[in-house]
N, C-alpha and C positions, 0 to 999 in steps of 0.2 A: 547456589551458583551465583557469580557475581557478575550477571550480564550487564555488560556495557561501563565496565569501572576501566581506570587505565592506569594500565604497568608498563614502566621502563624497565626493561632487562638492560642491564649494562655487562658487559662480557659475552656479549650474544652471537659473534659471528661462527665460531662452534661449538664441539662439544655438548657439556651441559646447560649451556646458557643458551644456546640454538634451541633445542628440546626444549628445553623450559618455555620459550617464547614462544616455538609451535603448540603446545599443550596449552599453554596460555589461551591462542588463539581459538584450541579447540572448545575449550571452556567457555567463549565467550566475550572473552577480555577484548579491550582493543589496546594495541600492544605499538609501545615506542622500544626499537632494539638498537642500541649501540655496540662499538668495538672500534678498533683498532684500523682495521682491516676493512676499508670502503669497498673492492670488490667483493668482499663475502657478503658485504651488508645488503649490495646493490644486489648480488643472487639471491638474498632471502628476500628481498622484497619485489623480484620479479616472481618469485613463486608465492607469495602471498603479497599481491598488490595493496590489500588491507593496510600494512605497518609501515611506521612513518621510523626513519632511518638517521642516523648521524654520527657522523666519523668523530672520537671519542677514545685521546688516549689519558687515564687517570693519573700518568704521571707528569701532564702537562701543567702550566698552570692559565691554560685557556680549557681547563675541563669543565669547572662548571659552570662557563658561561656557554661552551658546545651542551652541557647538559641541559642548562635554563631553555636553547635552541630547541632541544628534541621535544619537551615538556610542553613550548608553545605549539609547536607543531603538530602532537596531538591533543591538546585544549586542555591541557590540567595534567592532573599524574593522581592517582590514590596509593599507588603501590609503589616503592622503589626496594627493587630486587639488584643487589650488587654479586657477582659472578668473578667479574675480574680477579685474577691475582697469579702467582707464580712462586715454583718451590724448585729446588734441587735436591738432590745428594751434594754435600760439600764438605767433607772429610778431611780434607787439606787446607780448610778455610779460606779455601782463598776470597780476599776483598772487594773484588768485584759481585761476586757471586750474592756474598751475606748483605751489600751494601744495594744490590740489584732488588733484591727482594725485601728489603726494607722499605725501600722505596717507594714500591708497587702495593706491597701487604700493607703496611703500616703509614706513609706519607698521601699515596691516591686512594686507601681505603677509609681515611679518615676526612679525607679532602669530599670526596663525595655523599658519603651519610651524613656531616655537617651539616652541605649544601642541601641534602635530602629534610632532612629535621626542620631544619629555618624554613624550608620551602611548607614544612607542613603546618608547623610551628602559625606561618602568617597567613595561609588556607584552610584552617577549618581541621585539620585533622590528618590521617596518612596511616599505611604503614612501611614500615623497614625492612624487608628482608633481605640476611646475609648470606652465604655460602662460604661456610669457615671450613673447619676440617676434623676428624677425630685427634690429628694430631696436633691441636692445643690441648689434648688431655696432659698428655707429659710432657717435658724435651724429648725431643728425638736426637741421639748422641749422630748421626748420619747426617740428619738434615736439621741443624743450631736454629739458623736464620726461619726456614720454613714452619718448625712446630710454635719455637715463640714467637711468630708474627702471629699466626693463627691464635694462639693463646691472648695473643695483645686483642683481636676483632672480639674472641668473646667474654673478654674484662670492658671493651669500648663498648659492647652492645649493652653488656650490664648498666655501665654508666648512664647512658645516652636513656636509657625505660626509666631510672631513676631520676633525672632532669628534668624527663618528661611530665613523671609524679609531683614534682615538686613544683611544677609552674602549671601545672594541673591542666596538661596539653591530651590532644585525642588522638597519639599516637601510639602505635603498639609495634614488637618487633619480634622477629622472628629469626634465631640464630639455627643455622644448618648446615649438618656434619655429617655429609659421607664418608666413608673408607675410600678404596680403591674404587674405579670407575674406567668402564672399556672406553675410554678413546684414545685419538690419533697417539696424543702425547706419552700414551704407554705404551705403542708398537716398538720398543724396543729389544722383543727376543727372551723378555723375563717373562716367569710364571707367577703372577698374582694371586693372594687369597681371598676368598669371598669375593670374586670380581664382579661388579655390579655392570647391569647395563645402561647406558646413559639415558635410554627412554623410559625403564623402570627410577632412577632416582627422579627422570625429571616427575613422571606422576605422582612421586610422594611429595617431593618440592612444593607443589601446586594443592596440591590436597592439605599439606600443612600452613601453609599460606592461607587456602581460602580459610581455613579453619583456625587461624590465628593461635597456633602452637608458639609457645614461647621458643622451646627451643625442641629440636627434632634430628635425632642421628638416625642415618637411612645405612641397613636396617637394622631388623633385631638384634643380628650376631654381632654387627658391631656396636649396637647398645649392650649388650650383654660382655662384651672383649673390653669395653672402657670402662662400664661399671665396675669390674675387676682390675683394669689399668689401676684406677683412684686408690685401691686398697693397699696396693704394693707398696712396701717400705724404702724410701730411697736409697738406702742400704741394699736394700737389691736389684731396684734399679737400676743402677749402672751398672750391673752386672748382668744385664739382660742384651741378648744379644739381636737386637729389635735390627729388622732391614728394612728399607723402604724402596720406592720406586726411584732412576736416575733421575727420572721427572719426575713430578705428580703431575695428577688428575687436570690441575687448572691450569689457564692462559690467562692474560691478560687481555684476549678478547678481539 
């Protein structure tokens, strides 16, 4: 148990990022939570007076110096746990959509680990955890924009461990990849498979975290569903008639 170490959750006003911060809490941790969304932040920290708060959105470019904010505010950081991000279905391409979540996945998700790294980089040490997605395993012909951003986070986590080795820093990282996950953002009327609940992935989150898993798809079945993803031949690939959610799983927090 890592009493008294400090993690920023960034994506945290709901969903999985909320959970994760309260489990956090459970464990021990003392917990700095960002998002978007000042009234959610200001609810969760009325029910946990404990956590230090800041409005934080990643596609700004006063994020990380609202992040550097939260950081002082609770006296350091060991952990930076990134949550943020956003997917669709986008079948008709349209250029709002692909270039929205580019933005978000790929522009504020690199804006912030960066920031994250440097900050560790010139402190002594840290670690990085992500919340990517099973769907960087392949493209998803449904959602273009959402599987290869996700795919882009865990090529950037790759990079970012090996920089690390190379300037022979005490940083370690943690890339994580649920499937489906019951919240708000899939109350849309559709039947999900293997639907996970957001207080069981947040305890695996946490549990691989403390235990410094490089990388960790929550759970078995869809460790077991991607392990077979990788084997399939492109060739039939696209011939696979893969659906996904209108949403997914994440927010931007």
């Amino acid at each position: 148990m890592n009493i008294a170490k400090k993690a920023i959750v960034v994506g945290a006003t709901s969903g999985i990022g909320r959970e994760v911060a309260k489990e956090l809490l459970r464990k021990g941790w003392q917990v700095g939570v960002a998002g978007r969304r000042l009234q959610l932040l200001e609810d969760f920290c009325r029910e946990n007076p404990s956590v230090a708060i800041q409005q934080i959105d990643i596609t700004g470019e006063d994020a990380t110096a609202n992040l550097q904010k939260l950081i002082d505010k609770l006296g350091g950081m060991d952990l930076y746990l990134h949550v943020s991000g956003i997917g669709f279905q986008n079948v008709n391409l349209e250029a709002t959509v692909e270039v929205k979540t580019a933005e978000t996945n790929v522009v504020g998700f690199t804006r912030m680990v960066d920031y994250a790294f440097k900050y560790f980089k010139d402190n002594g040490g840290g670690q990085i955890a992500a919340v990517s997605s099973i769907a960087g395993t392949k493209g998803l012909g449904v959602a273009p924009a959402y599987s290869a951003t996700k795919r882009f986070q865990n090529i950037y986590i790759d990079a970012l461990e090996q920089l690390a080795h190379l300037q022979k820093l005490n940083i370690s990282f943690t890339d994580i990849r649920p499937g489906f996950v019951d919240t708000a953002l899939l109350n849309d009327d559709e039947k999900y498979p293997l639907l996970l609940s957001s207080e069981f992935v947040a305890r695996e989150i946490v549990c691989a975290v403390e235990r410094r898993k490089r990388c960790k798809v929550i759970d078995w079945r869809y460790a077991v569903l991607t392990f077979f993803w990788k084997l399939i031949p492109d060739f039939l690939w696209k011939r696979l008639p893969i659906k996904t959610s209108k949403k997914t799983k994440e927010d931007k927090g």
